[in-house]
C-alpha positions in Angstrom: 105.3 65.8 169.2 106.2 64.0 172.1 107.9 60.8 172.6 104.7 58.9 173.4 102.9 59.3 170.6 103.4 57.2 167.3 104.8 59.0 164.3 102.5 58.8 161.4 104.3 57.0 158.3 101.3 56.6 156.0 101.8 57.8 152.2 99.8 60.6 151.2 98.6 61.6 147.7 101.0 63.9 145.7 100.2 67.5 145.9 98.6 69.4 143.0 101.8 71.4 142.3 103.1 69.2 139.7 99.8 70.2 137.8 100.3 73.5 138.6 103.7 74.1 137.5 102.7 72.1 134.0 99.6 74.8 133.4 101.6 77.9 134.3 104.4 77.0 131.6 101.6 76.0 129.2 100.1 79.1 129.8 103.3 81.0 129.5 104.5 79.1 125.9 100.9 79.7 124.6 101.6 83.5 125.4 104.9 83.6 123.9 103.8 81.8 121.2 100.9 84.7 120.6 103.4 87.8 121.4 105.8 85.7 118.7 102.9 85.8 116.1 101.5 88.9 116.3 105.2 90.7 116.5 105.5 88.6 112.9 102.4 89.6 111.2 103.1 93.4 112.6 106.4 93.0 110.7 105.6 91.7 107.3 103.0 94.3 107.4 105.4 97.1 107.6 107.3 96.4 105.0 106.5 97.9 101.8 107.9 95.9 99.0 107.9 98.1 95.5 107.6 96.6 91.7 110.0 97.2 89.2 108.8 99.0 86.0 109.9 95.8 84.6 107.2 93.1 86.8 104.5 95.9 85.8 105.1 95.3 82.5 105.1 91.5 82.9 102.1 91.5 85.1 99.9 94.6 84.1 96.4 92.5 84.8 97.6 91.9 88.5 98.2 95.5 89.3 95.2 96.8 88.0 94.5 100.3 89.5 95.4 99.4 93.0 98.1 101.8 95.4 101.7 100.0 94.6 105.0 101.5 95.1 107.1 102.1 91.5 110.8 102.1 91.2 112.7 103.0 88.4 114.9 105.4 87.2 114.2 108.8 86.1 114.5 109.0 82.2 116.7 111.9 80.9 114.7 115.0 79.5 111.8 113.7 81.1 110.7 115.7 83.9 108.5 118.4 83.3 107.5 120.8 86.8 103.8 121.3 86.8 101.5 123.0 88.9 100.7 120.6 90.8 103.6 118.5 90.9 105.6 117.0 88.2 105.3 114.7 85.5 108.3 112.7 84.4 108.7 108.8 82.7 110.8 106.4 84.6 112.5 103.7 83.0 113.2 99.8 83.6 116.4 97.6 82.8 114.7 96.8 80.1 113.6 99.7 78.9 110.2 99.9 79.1 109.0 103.1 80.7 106.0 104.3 82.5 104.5 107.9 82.5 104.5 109.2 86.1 102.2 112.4 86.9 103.0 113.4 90.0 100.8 115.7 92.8 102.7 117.4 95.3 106.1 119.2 95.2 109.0 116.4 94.6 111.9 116.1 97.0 115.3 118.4 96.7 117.0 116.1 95.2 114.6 115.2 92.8 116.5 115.0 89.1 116.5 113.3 86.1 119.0 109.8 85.8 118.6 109.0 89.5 116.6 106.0 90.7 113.5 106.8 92.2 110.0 104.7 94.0 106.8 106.1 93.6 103.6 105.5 95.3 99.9 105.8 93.9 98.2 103.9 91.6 98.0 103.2 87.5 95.0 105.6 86.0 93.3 102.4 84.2 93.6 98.8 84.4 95.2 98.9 80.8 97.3 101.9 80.3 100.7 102.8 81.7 100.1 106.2 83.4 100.7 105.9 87.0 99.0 108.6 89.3 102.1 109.5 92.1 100.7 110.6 95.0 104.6 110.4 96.4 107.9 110.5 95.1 111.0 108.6 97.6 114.6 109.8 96.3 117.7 107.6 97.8 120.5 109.1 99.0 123.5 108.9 100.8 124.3 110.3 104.0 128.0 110.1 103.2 127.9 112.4 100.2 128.4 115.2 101.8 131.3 113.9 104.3 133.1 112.9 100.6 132.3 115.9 99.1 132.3 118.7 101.0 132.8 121.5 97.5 130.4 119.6 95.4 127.3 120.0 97.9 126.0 123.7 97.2 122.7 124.9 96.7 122.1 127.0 94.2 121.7 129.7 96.3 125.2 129.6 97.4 124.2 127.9 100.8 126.5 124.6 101.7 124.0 121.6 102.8 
């Protein structure tokens, strides 16, 4: 530009970057928004909730024959080794028991008087066998750190 010619002061039309800027962090909400939702529904998906033998007794029609998971505790005398499994009743606060018959070899520390959730499904919509096609045992990792003498197989190994 030299000194000659006029400089040019005449407004010009705002640029289209305001716009721009506004659609990219639409676009980038909208896609949080999505990631946020479907990290959600994964979620509540994964967890597995279980029924007490207690809510099956109060809602028998809603179970029906469908897969749930059972928890209750193993009654005392109960559990007989089968084989295919094991069949053993586990009992409510209440209770009220249901008849488990279980496929597949139970975990180690399977016994009788521990707590116990087991997944399959009720034979009929009115009766209260329960088909296992799983048995979960909870334990403690600690037990062993506690108890160092009282954790010996039977075999005479220490675990």
């Amino acid at each position: 530009m030299s000194e000659s010619e006029p400089l040019d002061l005449t407004p010009t039309p705002p640029t289209a970057r305001g716009t721009s800027r506004r659609k990219t962090v639409a676009i980038a909400g909208i896609l949080v928004l999505a990631i946020g939702v479907l990290l959600g529904q994964g979620m509540l998906s994964s967890l597995n909730y279980y029924m007490t033998v207690d809510e099956v007794y109060h809602d028998r029609a809603s179970v029906g024959v469908r897969e749930v998971r059972l928890e209750g505790v193993v009654q005392e005398g109960s559990v007989v080794r089968t084989s295919k499994g094991a069949n053993f009743v586990i009992e409510g606060v209440s209770g009220r028991t249901v008849t488990v018959r279980a496929v597949g070899e139970p975990p180690q520390l399977f016994r009788a008087t521990i707590p116990v959730v087991v997944i399959g499904s009720f034979s009929s919509s009115s009766n209260y066998v329960f088909s296992a096609t799983q048995i979960m045992v909870k334990h403690s990792a600690e037990y062993k750190a506690q108890h160092p003498d009282r954790v010996t197989a039977s075999d005479g190994s220490v675990r």
